[in-house]
Structure formats: C-alpha cells, structure tokens
C-alpha positions in Angstrom: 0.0 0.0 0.0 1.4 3.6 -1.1 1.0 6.4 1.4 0.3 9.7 -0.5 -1.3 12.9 0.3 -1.3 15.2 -2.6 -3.0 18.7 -2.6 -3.4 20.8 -5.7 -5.0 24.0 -6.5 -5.9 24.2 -10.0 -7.1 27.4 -11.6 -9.6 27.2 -14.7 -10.3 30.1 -17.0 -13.0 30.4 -19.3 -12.5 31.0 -23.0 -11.6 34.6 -23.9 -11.9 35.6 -20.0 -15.9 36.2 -21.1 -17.4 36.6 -17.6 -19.9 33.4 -18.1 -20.7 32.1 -15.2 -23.1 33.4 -13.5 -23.4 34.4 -9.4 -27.2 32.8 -9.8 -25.5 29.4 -10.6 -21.9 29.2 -9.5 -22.8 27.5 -6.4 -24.0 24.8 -8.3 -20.8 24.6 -10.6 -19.1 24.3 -7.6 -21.1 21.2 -6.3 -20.7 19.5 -9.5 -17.0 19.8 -9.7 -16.8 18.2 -6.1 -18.7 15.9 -7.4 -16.3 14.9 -10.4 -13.3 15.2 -7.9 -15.2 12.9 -5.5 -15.7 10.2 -8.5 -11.5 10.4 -9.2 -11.3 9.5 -5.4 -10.3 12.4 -4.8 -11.9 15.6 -2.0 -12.5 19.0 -2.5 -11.2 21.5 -0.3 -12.7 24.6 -1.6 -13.9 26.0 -4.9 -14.3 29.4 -6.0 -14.3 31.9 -8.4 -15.5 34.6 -10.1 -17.6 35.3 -13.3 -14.3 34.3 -15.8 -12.7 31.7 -13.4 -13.0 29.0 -11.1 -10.2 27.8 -8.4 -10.2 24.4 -7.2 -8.4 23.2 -4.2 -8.3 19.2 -3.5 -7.1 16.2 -2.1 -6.2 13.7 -4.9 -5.5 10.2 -5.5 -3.1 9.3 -7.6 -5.1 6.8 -9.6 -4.8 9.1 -12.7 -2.7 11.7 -14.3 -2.9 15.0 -13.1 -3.6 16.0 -16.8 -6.2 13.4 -17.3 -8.1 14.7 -14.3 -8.3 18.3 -15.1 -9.4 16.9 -18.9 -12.4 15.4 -17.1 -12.9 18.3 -14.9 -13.0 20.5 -17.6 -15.2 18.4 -20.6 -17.4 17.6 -17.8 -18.2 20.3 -16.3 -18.4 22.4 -20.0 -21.1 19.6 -21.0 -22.9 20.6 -17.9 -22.8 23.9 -18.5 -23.9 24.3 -21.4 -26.2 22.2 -21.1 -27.9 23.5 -18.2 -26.6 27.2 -17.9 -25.1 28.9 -20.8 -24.9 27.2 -24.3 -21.8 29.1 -25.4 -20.1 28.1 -22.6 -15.8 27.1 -22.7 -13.0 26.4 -20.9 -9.5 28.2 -21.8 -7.6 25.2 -23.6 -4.9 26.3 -20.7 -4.8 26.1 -17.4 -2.9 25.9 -13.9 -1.7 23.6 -11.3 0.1 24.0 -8.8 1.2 21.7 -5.7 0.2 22.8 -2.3 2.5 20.9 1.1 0.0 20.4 3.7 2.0 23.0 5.7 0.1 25.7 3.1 -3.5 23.9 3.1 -5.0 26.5 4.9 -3.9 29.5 3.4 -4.6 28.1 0.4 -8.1 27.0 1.6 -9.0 30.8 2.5 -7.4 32.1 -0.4 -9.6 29.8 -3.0 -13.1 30.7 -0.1 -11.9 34.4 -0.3 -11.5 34.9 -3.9 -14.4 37.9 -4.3 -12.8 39.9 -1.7 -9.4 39.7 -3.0 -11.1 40.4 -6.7 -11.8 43.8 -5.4 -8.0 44.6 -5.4 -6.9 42.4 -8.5 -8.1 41.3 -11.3 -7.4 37.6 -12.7 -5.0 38.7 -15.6 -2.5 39.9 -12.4 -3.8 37.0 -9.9 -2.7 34.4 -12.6 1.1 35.5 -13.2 1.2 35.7 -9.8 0.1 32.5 -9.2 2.4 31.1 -12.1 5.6 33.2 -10.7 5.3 32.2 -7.2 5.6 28.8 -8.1 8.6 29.6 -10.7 6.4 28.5 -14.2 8.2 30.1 -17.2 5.3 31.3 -19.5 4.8 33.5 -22.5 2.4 35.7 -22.6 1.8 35.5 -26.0 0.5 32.1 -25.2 -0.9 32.4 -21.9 -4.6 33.0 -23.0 -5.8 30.3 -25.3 
C-alpha cells in the first residue's frame, strides 16, 4: 500500500476571459466539480471563483494523471454547463496547477473561499502570473490565454 497525500489548487479560465458564469448558478458549478473530484477518489477543499474563473483546491488520489483529471474536470463540467446554464459556454484550452504541502493547506483554503474579496483589489490577468511566478512556471504571454 502507497501512502500519498497530494493537494493541488488548480485554476480554470473560461474562454476569452468572457465573464460566463453566473453568481445565480456558481454555487451549483461548484457542487458539481466536487462531485467529479469525489468520483476520481479524490476531496474537495474549496472552490471558488468569479464570473471568468474558477479555483479548485483538492485532495487527490493518484489513480490518474494530473492532466487526465483536469481533462475530465474541464469536458465535464463544459457539458454541464452548457447544457444547463449557458450554451456558449468554454473552458481556456490552458490552465494551472500548482502543488500545495499540507503546511500551506489552509492558506490556500482561504485564499480559494476568499476569492471575491481579493477580486476587489486584483483582477485575474495579475492574480494568474502571480500564481504562475510564485511557483517559478516560465510562461509567454503571447501564449498564456488560449
């Protein structure tokens, strides 16, 4: 038997940054994507977001690939959107992941449960590089968006 503990956070954006999901349904987005973390063995943490993102903080398994997971996560949860919320909904073809040591889990935690609060001082373009050079990720920004 293998004894792991992994945390991620993983940060989705929606296609083009268009603001599409809505406050009068998020909650429920947010259920649903437990739910697909729950079915990859894995527990959610905390999920948030705003109208052109979603962050998703959770335990997982390693029964898959990190990038096979957030595949699922992301063709599931687009199905389920558009089929229940916004037709024209889409994921960014990017997105991030980042480890978390459990020594971080609960600033992480309140970060992801805070994330309208700390919208009010900056915006996801700014959040994201952030995100991406605190964890020393090379990126291009001519490439960062699609």
């Amino acid at each position: 038997m293998s004894h792991t503990h992994l945390l991620y956070h993983i940060v989705l954006g929606t296609k083009d940054h268009f603001p599409l999901i809505s406050p009068t349904w998020e909650d429920e987005l947010y259920r649903y994507l437990g739910g697909i973390i729950r079915n990859h063995k894995g527990k959610p943490i905390a999920i948030n977001g705003m109208p052109d993102h979603t962050h998703v903080f959770a335990r997982l398994e390693p029964v898959v690939a990190l990038s096979d997971f957030v595949r699922d996560l992301k063709a599931s949860s687009s199905k389920w959107i558009r089929n229940n919320h916004q037709p024209k909904f889409s994921w960014q073809r990017r997105y991030g992941a980042f480890s978390v040591s459990e020594s971080a889990a609960n600033i992480v935690r309140d970060y992801v449960r805070n994330q309208k609060k700390h919208h009010l001082k900056r915006n996801f373009e700014n959040e994201y590089k952030g995100l991406l050079r605190q964890h020393n990720v090379d990126f291009d920004d001519k490439y960062l968006w699609d």
